[in-house]
Legacy VTK file of the C-alpha trace (Angstrom):
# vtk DataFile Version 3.0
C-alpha trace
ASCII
DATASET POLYDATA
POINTS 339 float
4.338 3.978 3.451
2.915 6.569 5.345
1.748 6.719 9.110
-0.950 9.102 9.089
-1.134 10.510 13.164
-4.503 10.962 14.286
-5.792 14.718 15.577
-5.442 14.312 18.701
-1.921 12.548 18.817
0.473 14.080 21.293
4.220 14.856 20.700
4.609 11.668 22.741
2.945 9.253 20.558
4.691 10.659 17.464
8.168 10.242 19.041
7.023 6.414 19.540
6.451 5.937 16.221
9.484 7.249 15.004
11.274 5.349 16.928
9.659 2.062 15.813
9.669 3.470 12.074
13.516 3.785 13.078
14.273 0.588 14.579
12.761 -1.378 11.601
15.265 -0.302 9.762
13.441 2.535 7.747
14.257 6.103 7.700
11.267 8.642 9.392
10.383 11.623 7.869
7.908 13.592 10.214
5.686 16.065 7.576
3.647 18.290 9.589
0.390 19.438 7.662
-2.313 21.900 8.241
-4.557 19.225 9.535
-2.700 16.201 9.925
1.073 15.320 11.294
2.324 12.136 9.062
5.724 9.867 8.942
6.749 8.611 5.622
8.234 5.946 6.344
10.771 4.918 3.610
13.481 1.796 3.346
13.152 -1.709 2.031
10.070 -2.750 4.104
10.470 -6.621 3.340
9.624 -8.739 6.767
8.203 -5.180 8.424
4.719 -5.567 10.339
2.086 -2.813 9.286
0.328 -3.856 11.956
2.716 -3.183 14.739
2.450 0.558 13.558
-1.543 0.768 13.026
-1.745 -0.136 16.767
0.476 2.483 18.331
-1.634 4.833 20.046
-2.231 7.950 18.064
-2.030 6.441 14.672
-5.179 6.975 12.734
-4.194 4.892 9.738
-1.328 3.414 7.622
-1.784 4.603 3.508
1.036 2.738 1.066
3.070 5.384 -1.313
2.708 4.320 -4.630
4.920 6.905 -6.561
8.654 5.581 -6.940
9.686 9.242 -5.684
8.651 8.962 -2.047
9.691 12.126 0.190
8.984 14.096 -3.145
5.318 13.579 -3.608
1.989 14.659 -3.431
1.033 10.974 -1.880
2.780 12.269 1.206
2.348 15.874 1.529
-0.279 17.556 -0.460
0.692 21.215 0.851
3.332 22.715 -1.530
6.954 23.430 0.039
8.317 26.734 -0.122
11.865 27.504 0.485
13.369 30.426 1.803
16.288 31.487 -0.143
17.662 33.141 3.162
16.365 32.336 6.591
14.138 35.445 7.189
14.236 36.289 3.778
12.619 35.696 -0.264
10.974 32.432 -0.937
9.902 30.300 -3.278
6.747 27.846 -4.101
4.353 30.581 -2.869
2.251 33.069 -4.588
5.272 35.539 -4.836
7.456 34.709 -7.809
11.505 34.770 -7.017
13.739 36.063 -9.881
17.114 34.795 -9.570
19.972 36.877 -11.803
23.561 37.286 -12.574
26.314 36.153 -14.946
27.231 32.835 -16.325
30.684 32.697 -14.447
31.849 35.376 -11.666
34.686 37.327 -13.641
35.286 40.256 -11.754
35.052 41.980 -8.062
33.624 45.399 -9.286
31.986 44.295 -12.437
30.076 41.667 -10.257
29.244 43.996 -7.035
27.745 47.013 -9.787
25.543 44.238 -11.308
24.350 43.194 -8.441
23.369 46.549 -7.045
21.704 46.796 -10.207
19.569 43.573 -10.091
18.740 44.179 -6.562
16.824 47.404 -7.634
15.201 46.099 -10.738
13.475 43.490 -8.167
15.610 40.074 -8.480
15.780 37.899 -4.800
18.892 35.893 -5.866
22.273 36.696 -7.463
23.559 33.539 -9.416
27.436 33.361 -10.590
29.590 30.354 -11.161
32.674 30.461 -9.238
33.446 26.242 -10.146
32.330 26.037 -14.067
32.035 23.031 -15.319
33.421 23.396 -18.925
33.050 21.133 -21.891
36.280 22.033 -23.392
39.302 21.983 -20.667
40.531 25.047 -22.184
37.808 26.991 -21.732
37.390 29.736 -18.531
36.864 27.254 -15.532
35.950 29.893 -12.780
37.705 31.894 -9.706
37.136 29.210 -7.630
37.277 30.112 -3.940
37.842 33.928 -4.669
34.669 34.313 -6.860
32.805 32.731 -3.869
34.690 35.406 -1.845
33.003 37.995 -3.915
29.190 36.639 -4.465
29.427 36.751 -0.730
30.556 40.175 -0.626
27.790 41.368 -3.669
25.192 39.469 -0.822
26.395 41.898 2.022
25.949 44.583 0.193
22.609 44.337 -1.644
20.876 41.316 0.669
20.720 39.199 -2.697
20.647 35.346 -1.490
23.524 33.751 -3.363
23.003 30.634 -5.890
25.767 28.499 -7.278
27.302 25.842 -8.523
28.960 22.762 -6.500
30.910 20.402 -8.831
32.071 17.660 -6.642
31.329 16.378 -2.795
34.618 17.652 -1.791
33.415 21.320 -2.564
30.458 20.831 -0.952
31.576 22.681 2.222
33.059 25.104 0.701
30.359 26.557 -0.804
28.280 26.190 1.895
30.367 28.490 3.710
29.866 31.084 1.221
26.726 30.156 -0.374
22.984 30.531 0.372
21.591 28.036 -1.932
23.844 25.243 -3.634
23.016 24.152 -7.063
23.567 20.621 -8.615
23.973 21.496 -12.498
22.272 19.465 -15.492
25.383 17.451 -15.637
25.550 16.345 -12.115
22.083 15.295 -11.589
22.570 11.304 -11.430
25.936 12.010 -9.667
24.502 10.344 -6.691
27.245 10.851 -4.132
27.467 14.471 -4.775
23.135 14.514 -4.318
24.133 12.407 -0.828
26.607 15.163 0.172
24.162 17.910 -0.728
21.390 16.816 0.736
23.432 16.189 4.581
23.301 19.792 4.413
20.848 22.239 5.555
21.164 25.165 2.929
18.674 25.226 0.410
19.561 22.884 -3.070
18.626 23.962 -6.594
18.367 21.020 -8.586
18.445 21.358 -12.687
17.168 18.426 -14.825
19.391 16.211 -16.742
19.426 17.185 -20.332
18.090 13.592 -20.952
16.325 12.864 -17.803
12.655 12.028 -17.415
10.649 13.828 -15.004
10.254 10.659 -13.162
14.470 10.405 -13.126
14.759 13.625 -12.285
12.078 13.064 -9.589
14.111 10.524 -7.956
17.567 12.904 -7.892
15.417 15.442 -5.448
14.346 12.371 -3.702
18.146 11.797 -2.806
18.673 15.121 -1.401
15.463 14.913 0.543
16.396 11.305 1.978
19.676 12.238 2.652
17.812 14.767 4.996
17.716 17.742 3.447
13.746 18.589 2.364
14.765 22.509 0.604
14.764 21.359 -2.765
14.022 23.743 -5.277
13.448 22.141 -9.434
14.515 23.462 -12.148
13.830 23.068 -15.673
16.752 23.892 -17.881
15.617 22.652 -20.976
16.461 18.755 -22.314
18.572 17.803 -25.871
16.456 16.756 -27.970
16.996 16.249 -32.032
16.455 20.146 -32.558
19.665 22.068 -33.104
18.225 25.556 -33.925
18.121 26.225 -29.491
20.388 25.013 -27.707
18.241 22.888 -25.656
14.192 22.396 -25.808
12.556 23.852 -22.759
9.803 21.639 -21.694
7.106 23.810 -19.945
4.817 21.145 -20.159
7.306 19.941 -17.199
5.608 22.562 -14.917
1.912 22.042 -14.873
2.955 17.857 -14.410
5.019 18.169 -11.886
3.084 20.829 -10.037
0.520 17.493 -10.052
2.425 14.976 -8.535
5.395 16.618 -6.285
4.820 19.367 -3.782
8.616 20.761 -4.450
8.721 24.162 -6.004
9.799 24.166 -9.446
12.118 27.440 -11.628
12.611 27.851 -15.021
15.812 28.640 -16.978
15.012 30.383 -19.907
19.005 31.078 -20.724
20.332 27.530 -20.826
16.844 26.235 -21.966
17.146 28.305 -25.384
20.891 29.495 -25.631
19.458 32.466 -27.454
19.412 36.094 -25.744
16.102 37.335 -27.553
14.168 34.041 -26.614
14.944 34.490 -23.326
11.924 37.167 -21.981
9.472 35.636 -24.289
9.934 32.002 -23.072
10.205 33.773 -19.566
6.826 35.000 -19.671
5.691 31.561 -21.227
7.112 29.796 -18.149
5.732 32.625 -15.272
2.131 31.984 -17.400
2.665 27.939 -16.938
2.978 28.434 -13.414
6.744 28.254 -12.536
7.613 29.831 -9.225
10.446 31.595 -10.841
13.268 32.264 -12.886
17.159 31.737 -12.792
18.555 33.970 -15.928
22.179 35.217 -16.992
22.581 38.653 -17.234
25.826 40.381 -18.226
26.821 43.893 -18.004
28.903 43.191 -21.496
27.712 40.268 -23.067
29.278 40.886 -25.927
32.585 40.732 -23.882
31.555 37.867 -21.202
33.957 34.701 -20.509
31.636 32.241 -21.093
28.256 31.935 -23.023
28.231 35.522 -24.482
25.413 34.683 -27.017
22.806 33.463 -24.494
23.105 36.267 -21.666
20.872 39.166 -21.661
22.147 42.805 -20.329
20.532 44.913 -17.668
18.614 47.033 -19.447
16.902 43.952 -21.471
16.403 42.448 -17.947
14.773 45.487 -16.171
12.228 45.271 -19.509
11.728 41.832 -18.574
10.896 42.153 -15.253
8.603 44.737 -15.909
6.479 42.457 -18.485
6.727 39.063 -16.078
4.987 41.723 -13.326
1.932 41.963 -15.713
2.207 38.521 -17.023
2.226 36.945 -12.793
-0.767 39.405 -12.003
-2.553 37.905 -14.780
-2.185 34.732 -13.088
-2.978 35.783 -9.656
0.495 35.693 -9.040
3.188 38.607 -7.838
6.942 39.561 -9.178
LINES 1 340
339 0 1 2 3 4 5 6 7 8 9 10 11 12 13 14 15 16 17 18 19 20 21 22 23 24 25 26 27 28 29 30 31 32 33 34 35 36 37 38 39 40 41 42 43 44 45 46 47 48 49 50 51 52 53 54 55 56 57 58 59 60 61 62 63 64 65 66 67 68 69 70 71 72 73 74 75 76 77 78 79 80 81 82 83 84 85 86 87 88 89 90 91 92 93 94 95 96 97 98 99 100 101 102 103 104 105 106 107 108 109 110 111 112 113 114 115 116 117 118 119 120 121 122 123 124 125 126 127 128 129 130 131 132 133 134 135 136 137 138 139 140 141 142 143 144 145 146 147 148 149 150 151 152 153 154 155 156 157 158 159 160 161 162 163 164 165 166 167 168 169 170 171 172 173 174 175 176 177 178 179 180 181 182 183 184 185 186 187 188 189 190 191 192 193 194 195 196 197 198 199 200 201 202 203 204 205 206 207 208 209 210 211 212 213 214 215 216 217 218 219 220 221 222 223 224 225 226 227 228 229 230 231 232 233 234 235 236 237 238 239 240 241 242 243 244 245 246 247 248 249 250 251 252 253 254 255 256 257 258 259 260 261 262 263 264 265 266 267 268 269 270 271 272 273 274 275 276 277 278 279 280 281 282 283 284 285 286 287 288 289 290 291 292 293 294 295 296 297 298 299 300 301 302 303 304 305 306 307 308 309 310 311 312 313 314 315 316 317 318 319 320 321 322 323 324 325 326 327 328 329 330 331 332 333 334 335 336 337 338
């Protein structure tokens, strides 16, 4: 439920009913709006009184949530989130798009640190980079581990990119906080609970990706688990879903966008590499998500594709990105909108 604060309630009043939210054994979430200040209240609320709340001074009224995703919703906060990538630095969920770019894994010191310099000027906010990859074959390239976080840190000093990636398990969680700017639950890890607990205790921003079978309602209710856990910085991301079609590797479902632009305030990316598994459909199904209205992009870009570790065929090189960003400039204009 939420406890919508009257106008006029003081600082005072809200602290009281937090702390009766609190001590009936549900956990407070104080949203502060444009015109209103609310608590969503959120917990089993069998045997708990409404009424004791509706009396407390400075409580206008008390409005049920509906949605089985909470925190998440429009039901509780109808202004959309946006979430800094770097304290003082790009966001996301506004009207300015945020283009997030690197390679599939993190492979090498200097081949990492040129692309990034490279990104940086052709207008990305993010440098992305597995150092943990989560392989399906255990023979496959499984990352640098703590030494290709060493160097996305190093590519961030030098060209101010915020740095996304990947955290596999809870243990690694602070680790890559330490070296990270925003920590990204993969596809694979979305219903891994204890890892979206660990995540979300936190305060770095989380990119979330969608199960390849989840529902948007499932997939919902993962963000939900970072935000309860107390961490509200959670960024969505379509990656495409499996589906009976072999021809892509996954189908991206931009229809994902618009719906849950309607029902969650959370920001929400698209990844055209994973979502086709195809280099050349990656700008036009770019350009198909910016028109949708994501509020940006995660893509792989390799300086050699032809020569990368892992997932040569879907990564696009820098001069096929620079292209691309030049086209989703015109294409976010056309939506009132800005690269």
């Amino acid at each position: 439920m939420i406890v919508v604060m009257a106008p006029t309630a003081n600082q005072e009043q809200l602290n009281h009913v937090v702390a009766l939210v609190e001590e009936m054994g549900l956990k407070s979430h104080i949203i502060v709006g444009t015109n209103r200040t609310v608590v969503a209240a959120v917990g089993d609320k069998r045997g708990v009184d409404k009424g004791a709340l509706e009396n407390l001074p400075g409580v206008e009224k008390i409005v049920p949530i509906l949605s089985p995703y909470k925190v998440a919703s429009t039901e509780v906060k109808q202004e959309k989130t946006i979430v800094r990538l770097l304290p003082y630095g790009p966001a996301l969920g506004g009207k300015k798009l945020g283009v997030i770019a690197g390679p599939c894994s993190v492979e090498d010191r200097n081949q990492l640190l040129d692309l990034a310099g490279q990104l940086k000027e052709a207008g990305a906010v993010g440098l992305r980079g597995g150092a943990f990859k989560p392989r399906t074959s255990p023979y496959s390239f499984q990352g640098l581990a703590e030494k290709g976080l060493e160097y996305l840190a190093e590519a961030r000093e030098q060209t101010g990119l915020a740095v996304v990636t990947e955290v596999l398990t809870v243990t690694q969680v602070d680790l890559v906080a330490k070296y990270a700017d925003v920590l990204q639950v993969g596809a694979r890890n979305m219903q891994n609970f204890m890892l979206l607990k660990a995540i979300g205790e936190q305060p770095k921003p989380v990119l979330l990706k969608r199960g390849m079978s989840a529902t948007m309602e499932e997939f919902l209710l993962a963000a939900e688990y970072i935000i309860n856990a107390g961490n509200s910085n959670v960024i969505l991301c379509e990656r495409g879903i499996r589906t009976f079609e072999e021809y892509c590797r996954n189908t991206l479902a931009l229809s994902l966008i618009p719906a849950i632009k309607h029902v969650s305030h959370l920001p929400i990316i698209v990844d055209p590499t994973h979502g086709t598994g195809h280099a050349y459909l990656v700008e036009p199904m770019s350009m198909a998500a910016i028109a949708a209205g994501a509020d940006g992009l995660i893509i792989e870009v390799h300086p050699d594709p032809e020569h990368a570790l892992t997932d040569a065929a879907q990564q696009i090189d820098v001069g096929t990105f620079k292209q691309l960003m030049a086209r989703a400039g015109r294409v976010a204009a056309a939506i009132d909108r800005a690269i």
